[in-house]
N, C-alpha and C positions, 0 to 999 in steps of 0.2 A: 504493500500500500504506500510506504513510503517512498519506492522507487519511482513509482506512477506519480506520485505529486512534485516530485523535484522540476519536472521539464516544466511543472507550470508557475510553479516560485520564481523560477529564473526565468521565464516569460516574462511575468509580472514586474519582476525586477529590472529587467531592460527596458520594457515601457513605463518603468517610473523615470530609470536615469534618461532616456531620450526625450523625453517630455522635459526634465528638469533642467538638461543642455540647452533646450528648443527656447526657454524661457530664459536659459541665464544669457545666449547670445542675442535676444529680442531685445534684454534689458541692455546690455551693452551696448546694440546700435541705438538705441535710442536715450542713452547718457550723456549728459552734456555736466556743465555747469552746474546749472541747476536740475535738480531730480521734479521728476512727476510730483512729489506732494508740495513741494514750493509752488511749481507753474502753479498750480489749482490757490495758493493762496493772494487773497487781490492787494495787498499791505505788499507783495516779490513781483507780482504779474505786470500790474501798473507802473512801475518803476523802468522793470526791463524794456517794455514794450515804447516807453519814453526814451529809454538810452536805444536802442533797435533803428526807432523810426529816427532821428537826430543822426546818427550814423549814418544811415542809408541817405537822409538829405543830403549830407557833406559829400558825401561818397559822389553822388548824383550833379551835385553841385561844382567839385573840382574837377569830376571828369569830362561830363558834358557842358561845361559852362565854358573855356575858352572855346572851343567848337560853335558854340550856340552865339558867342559874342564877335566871331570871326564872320561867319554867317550875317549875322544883324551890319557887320560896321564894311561888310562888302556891298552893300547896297545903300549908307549913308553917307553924304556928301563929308569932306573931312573938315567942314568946321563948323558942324555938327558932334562929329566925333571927338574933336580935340577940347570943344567946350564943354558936350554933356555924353562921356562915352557910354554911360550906364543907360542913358535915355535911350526910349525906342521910339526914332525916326521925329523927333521933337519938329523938322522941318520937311517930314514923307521923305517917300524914298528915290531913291534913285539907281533906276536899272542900267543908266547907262555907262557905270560902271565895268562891267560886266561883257558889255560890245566893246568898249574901249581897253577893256587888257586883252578881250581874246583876240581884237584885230590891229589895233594901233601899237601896242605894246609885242604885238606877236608872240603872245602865251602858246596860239595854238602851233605857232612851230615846234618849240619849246617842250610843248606838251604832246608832240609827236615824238620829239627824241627820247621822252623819259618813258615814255609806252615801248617805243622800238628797243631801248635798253632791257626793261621790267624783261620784257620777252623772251629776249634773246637770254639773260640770266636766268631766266623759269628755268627755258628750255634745256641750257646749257647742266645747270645743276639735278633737273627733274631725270638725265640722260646717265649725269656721271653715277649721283647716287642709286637709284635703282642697279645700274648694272653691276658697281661694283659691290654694291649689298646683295644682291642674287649670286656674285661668284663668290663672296666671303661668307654667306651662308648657309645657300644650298649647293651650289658646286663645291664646297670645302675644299681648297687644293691645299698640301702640307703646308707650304708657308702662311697660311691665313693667319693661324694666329699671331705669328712676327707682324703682319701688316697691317692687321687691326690694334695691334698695342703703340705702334711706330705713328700711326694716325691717333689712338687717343692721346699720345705723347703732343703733338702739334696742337692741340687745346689748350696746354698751357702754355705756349709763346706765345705771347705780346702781337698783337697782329701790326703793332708801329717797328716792330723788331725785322718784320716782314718787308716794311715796304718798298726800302732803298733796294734791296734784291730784286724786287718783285719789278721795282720800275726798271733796272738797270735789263731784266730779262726780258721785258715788252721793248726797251727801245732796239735790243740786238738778238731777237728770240735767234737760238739755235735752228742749224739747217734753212730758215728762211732766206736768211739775209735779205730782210727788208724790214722798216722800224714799222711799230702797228701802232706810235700815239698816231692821233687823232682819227682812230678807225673805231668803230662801234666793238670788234674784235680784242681791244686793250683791256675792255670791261668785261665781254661776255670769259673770256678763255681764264684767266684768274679767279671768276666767281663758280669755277668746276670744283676747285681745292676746295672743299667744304667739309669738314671732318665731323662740324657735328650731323651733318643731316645725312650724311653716310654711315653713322653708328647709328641715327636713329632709324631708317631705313634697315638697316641687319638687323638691331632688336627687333624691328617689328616680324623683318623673314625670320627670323630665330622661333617665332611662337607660331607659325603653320605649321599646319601638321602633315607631317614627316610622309606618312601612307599616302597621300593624295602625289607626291613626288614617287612613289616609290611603284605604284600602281602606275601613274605615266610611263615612268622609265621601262614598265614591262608591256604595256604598251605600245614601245617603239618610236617615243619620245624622246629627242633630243635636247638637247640645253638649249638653244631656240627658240623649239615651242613648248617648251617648258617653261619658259621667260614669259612669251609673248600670252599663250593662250590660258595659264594656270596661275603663275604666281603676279602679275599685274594687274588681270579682273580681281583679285582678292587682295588689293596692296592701295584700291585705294583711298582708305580713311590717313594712309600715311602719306601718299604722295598728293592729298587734299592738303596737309598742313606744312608741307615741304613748300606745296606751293605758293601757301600763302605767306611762310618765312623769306620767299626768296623774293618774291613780288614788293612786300613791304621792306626788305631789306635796299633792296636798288633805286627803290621808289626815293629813300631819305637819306641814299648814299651823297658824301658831298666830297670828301677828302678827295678818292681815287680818280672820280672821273673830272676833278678840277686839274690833276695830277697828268693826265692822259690825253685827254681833250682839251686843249689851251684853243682852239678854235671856236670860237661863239657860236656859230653856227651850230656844230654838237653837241653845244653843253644844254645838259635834261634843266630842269625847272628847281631842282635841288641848286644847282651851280649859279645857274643864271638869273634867279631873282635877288639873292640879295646883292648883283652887280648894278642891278637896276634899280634898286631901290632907289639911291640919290638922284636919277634921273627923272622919275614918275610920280604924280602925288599920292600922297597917303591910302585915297579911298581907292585908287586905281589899283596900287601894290597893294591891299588888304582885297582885291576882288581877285584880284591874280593867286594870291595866299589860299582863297577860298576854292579858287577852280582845281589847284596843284592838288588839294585835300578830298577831292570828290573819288576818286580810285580808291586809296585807301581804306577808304570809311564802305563804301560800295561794296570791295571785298571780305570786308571785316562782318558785312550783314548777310552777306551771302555764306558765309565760312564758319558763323558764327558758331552753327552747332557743331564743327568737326571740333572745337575747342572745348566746348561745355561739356559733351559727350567723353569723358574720358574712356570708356568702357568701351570706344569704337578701336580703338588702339590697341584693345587687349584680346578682345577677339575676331578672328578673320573672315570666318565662316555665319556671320550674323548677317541680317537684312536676305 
């Protein structure tokens, strides 16, 4: 009799402890600061819920408020602005702003160069990283790990430690023999050396799963279409945020392409507006400021959930 009752004790007893786990991990996600009998008292609720909403104003307030005031004083005349900057449009507004940097002040040239850069860097970097995180991941050849430590090693130089090399190699690149400053190529071929979004790129192929490779290769799949048709449809919640590191990186680069393009003609809207500032008035260069800012912000609302979603980064085979 006793023997018969044992498997059900210990039944019984697993379904206490898993039920006890089930609740002690439920309390822990949802532990904070303050515990559930606080929240419920209104003497702790009221209080928090004051410091909460005050936070999130400020928050609100410093993040979107030069934005919001860059906006506003791109359509006000400047001395409007220079007398009551906080006032909205105290004398109406004015859109002609707005026709006059994109055509007078020739923003939209400007602002062709800084697109035809953005691009050509996407691409440039969207090309190196993928490939060489697919050969340092799933192709594994012996030397990878030497060459992923030798790259994470290059994160910690100083990127000003870089540049005198970096220019000296663009004005006399090897085997070319011909200088590449002022060619759109001085920018694009430099922003391929990218170490982090190459590590971040192989972490991300590091967490596919392995049988999906391993069932191709038996298959009669090669490293090709192994790339092209399996591990890139599934790569891109990362090559969403590579692109949007690379896009806003070129977008507010100034140092490099002031460095390489000494030609006006080339230089994107990072370089060439604040040469222009002394030359244009106030409300012209705060409407030119405001057009330069319209990609950015545009990508940032498009992209926004690759950011927020942390979970899309961790698994590959969702959606």
């Amino acid at each position: 009799m006793a023997g018969t009752l044992e498997p059900v004790v210990d039944a019984r007893r697993r379904r206490r402890t898993s039920a006890v786990g089930v609740a002690d991990s439920a309390d822990s996600a949802d532990r904070g600061l303050l515990s559930g009998a606080d929240w419920r008292r209104a003497r702790v609720r009221r209080p928090m819920l004051v410091i909460q909403t005050a936070l999130l104003v400020t928050l609100v307030v410093a993040g979107l408020g030069p934005i919001l005031w860059l906006a506003k004083s791109a359509i006000t005349p400047t001395q409007d602005t220079l007398r009551q900057p906080m006032a909205l449009w105290p004398n109406g507004m004015d859109w002609e702003n707005l026709a006059t940097a994109w055509s007078r002040v020739e923003i939209s040239h400007y602002f062709l160069n800084t697109v035809l850069l953005a691009l050509g860097v996407w691409l440039v970097q969207i090309v190196v990283a993928s490939t060489a995180g697919f050969a340092l991941s799933v192709l594994r050849p012996r030397y990878g790990p030497i060459i992923t430590a030798l790259t994470l090693a290059t994160l910690f130089v100083p990127s000003v430690v870089l540049l005198v090399p970096l220019y000296l190699t663009i004005l006399d690149p090897p085997l070319l023999r011909m200088s590449l400053i002022n060619t759109f190529w001085a920018v694009w071929l430099p922003a391929g050396a990218n170490a982090f979004n190459l590590l971040l790129v192989k972490r991300f192929f590091d967490n596919l799963p392995r049988e999906i490779f391993e069932a191709a290769r038996v298959d009669g799949a090669g490293a090709f279409r192994l790339f092209t048709a399996i591990v890139l449809p599934m790569s891109r919640p990362i090559l969403g945020v590579v692109s949007v590191f690379a896009i806003i990186a070129s977008w507010k680069d100034f140092l490099w392409p002031m460095l390489v393009l000494p030609d006006p003609t080339l230089q994107p809207l990072s370089v060439r507006l604040p040469a222009l500032q002394r030359f244009i008035e106030l409300d012209v260069f705060l409407a030119a400021l405001a057009i330069s800012t319209v990609i950015p912000i545009a990508i940032f609302l498009v992209f926004q959930g690759t950011f927020l979603r942390s979970a899309g980064l961790g698994g590959a085979l969702k959606g």
